[in-house]
C-alpha positions as a printed Julia matrix, in Angstrom:
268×3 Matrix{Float64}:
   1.76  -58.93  48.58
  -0.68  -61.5   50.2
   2.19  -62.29  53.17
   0.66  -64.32  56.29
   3.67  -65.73  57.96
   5.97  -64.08  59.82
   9.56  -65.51  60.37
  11.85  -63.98  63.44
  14.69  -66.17  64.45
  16.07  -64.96  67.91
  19.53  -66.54  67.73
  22.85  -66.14  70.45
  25.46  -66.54  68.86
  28.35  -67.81  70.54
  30.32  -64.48  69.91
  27.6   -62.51  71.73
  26.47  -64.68  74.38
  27.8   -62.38  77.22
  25.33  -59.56  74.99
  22.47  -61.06  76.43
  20.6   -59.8   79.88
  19.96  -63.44  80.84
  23.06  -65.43  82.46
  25.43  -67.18  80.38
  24.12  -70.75  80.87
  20.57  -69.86  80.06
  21.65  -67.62  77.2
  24.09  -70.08  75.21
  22.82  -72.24  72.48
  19.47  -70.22  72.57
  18.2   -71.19  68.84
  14.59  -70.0   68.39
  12.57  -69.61  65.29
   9.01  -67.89  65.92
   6.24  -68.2   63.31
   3.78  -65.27  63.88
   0.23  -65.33  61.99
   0.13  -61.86  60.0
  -3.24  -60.97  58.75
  -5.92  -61.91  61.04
  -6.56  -61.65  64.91
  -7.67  -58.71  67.14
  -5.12  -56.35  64.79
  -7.99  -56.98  62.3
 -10.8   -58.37  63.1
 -14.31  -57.06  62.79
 -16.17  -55.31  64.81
 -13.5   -52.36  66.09
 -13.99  -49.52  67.28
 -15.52  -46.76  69.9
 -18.99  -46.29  71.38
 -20.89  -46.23  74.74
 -22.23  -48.53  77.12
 -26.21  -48.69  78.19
 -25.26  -46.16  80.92
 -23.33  -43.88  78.15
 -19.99  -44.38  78.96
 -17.3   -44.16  76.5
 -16.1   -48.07  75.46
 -13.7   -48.84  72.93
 -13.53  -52.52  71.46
 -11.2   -54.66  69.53
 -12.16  -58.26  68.12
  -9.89  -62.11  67.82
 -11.29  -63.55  64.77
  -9.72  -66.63  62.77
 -10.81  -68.97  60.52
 -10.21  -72.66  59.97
  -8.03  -72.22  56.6
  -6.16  -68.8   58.01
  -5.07  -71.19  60.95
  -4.54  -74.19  58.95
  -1.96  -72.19  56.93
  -0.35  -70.78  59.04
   0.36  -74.02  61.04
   1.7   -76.03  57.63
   4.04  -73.22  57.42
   5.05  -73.88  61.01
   5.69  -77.81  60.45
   7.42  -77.15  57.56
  10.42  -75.45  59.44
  10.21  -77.24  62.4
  10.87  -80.45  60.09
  13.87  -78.3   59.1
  15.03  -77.84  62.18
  14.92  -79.6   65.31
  11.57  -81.44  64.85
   9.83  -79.22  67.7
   7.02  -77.09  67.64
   5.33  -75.32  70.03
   1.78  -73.76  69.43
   1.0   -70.63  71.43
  -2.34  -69.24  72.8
  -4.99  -68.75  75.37
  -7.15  -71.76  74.95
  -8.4   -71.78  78.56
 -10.01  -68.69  78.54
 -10.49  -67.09  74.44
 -12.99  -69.29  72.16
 -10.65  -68.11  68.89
  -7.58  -70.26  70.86
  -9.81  -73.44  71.43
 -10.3   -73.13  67.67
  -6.44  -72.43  67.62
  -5.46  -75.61  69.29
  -7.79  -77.66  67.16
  -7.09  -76.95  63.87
  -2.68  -76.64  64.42
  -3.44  -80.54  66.1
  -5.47  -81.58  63.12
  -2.49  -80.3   60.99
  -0.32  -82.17  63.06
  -1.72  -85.2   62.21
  -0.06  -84.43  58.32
   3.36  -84.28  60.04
   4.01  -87.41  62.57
   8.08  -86.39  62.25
   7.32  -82.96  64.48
   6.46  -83.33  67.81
   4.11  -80.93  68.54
   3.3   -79.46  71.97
   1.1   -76.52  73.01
   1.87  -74.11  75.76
  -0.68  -71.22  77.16
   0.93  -67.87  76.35
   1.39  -66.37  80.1
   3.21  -69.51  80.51
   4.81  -68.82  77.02
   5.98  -65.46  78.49
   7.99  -66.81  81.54
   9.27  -69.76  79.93
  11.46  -67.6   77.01
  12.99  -65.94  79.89
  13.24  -68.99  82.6
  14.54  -71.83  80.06
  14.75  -70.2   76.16
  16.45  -73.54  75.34
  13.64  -75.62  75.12
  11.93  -73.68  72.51
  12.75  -74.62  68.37
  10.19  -73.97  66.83
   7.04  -71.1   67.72
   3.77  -70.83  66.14
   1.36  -68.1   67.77
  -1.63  -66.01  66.48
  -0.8   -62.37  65.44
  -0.94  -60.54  68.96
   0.58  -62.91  70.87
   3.02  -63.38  67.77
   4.1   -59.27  68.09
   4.8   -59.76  72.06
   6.59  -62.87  72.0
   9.02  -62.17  68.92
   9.92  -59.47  70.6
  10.77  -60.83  74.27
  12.62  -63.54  72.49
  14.72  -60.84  69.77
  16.29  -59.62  73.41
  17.35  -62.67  74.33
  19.74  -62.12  71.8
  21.28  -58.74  73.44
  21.01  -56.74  70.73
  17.25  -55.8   68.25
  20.11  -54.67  65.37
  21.3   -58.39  65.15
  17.89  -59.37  64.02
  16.24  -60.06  60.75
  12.71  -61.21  59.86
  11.09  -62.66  56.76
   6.92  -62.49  55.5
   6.41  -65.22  53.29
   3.48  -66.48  51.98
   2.86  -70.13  50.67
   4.68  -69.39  47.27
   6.28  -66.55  45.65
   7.32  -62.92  46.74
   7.96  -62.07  50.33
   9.54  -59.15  52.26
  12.37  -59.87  53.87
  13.89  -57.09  57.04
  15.2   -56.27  60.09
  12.68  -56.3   62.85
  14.32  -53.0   64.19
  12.52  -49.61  63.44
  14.65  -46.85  61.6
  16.3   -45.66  64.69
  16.16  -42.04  63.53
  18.05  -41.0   66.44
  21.29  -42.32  64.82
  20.6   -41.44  61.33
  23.44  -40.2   59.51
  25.78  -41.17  61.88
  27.27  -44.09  60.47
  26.75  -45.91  63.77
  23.65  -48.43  63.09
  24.37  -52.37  63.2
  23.83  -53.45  59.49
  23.98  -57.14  60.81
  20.5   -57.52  60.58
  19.8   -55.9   57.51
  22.85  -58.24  55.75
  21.21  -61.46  57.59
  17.65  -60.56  56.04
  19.25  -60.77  52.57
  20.15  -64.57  53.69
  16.83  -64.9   54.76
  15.29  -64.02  51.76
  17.7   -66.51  49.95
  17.09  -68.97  51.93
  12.91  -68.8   51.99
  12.38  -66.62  49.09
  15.2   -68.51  46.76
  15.7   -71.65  48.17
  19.32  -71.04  47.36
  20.39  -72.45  50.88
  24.11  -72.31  50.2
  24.54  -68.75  49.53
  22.76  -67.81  52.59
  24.77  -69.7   54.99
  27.26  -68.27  52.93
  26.31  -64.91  54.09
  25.96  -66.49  57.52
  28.87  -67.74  58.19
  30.64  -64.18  56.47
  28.74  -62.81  59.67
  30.32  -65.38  61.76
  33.5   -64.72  60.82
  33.54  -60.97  61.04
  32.62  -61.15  64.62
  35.44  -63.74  65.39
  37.63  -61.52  64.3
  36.34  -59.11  66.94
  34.47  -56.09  65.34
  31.75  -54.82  66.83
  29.25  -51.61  66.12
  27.85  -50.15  69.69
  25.37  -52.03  70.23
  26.92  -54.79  70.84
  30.56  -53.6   71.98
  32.59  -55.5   74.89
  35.92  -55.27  76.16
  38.63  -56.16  74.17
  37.08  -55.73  70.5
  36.98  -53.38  68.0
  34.78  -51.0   67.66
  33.36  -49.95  63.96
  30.69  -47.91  62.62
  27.95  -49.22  60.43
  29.91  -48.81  56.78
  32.98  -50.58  58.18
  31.4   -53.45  59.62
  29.73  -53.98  55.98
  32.89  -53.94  54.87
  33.65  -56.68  57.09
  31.08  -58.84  55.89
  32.2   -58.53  52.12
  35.6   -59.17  52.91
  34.99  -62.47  54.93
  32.11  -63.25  52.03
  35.03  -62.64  49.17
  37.38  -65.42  51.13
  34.7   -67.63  51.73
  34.38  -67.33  47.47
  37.04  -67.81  46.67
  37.47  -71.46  48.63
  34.43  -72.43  47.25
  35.57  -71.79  43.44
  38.71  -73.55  43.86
């Protein structure tokens, strides 16, 4: 499909703030959107594989390669949301040690020089790491190579409390993307009616709102998620005291109820 961007929001919502492992006032008003690079880095690059040492010892190698235009894409990509959102972006890597970072750094601040309305910072990921948990809040906008990308996306999804309320988008710089929650297929509960289809319903806003650019009928879907958990149903995952526990087909039935009243205000 030629995809190179990654998009994982890591969002706690007010509704599921006491979800979250972190405490309340570090948790609330978390709002993060991480851009991961896709297609290049160690997952990729050339040479791989296994051999020996000079004293015959078994080795096995992996390789960080990027170019100037696969990090120069990625990084527009990057600016473009962050101008969408808060104005913010941070640029992750390991420029004080990795010679592929150095180039990192360079090329995202030569981009930034097309885009004087984001401030752009740059943070080394170890740093990167601890900060998500220590202050989440100061984060908008994440840019990272591929590995660093996987790790982080995922540190930041838990911030959230729950993986199912999570969806992800892989766009490229125009047409078809693929748009999905960045849970597995939890085979464990299969059949069961007991998976959170949040994330799943939340991708399909995603994928309006990047793949369409119909940006009203995905925060219509938004705010149909909004309102189902105001009204206090929950699947398992992200149960509490006090709400209302539903399995996987009733909270989709939830959602199209709360999407049919939302409708129906906007045709009148």
């Amino acid at each position: 499909m030629g995809v190179f961007a990654n998009l994982r929001p890591a969002i706690v919502l007010p509704q599921l703030v006491d979800s979250s492992t972190l405490k309340r006032e570090v948790a609330e008003g978390v709002d993060i959107m991480v851009v991961r690079e896709l297609t290049g880095g160690i997952y990729f690059g050339q040479p791989k594989g296994f051999g020996k040492n000079s004293d015959g010892e078994p080795i096995a190698f992996n390789t960080e390669v990027y170019s100037v235009s696969e990090i120069d894409r990625i990084a527009r990509v990057a600016f473009e949301i962050a101008r969408k959102r808060r104005g913010e972006l941070c640029s992750i890597d390991k420029s004080n040690v990795l010679e592929a970072s150095q180039l990192w750094r360079q090329v995202v601040t030569d981009v930034g020089k097309d885009y004087p309305d984001v401030k752009l910072t740059h943070m080394l990921v170890d740093n990167a790491a601890m900060q998500l948990i220590r202050d989440p809040k100061q984060f908008d906008t994440i840019v990272t190579n591929n590995i660093f990308g996987d790790i982080l996306s995922d540190e930041a999804s838990m911030l959230t409390g729950s993986i199912g309320m999570l969806p992800s988008a892989s766009v490229k710089t125009s047409g078809p993307g693929l748009f999905e929650p960045i849970h597995g297929s939890a085979p464990d509960i299969a059949g069961q009616d007991k998976a959170n289809p949040l994330a799943m319903i939340l991708s399909a806003a995603m994928l309006l709102k990047y793949g369409l650019g119909e940006k009203q009928a995905a925060e219509r879907i938004e705010k149909a998620v909004t309102i189902t958990l105001d009204n206090g149903f929950r699947t398992g995952d992200i149960m509490a005291p006090g709400k209302k526990l539903v399995g996987c087909t009733a909270m989709g039935e939830q959602v199209i109820k709360a999407l049919q009243a939302i409708e129906r205000v906007y045709s009148h």
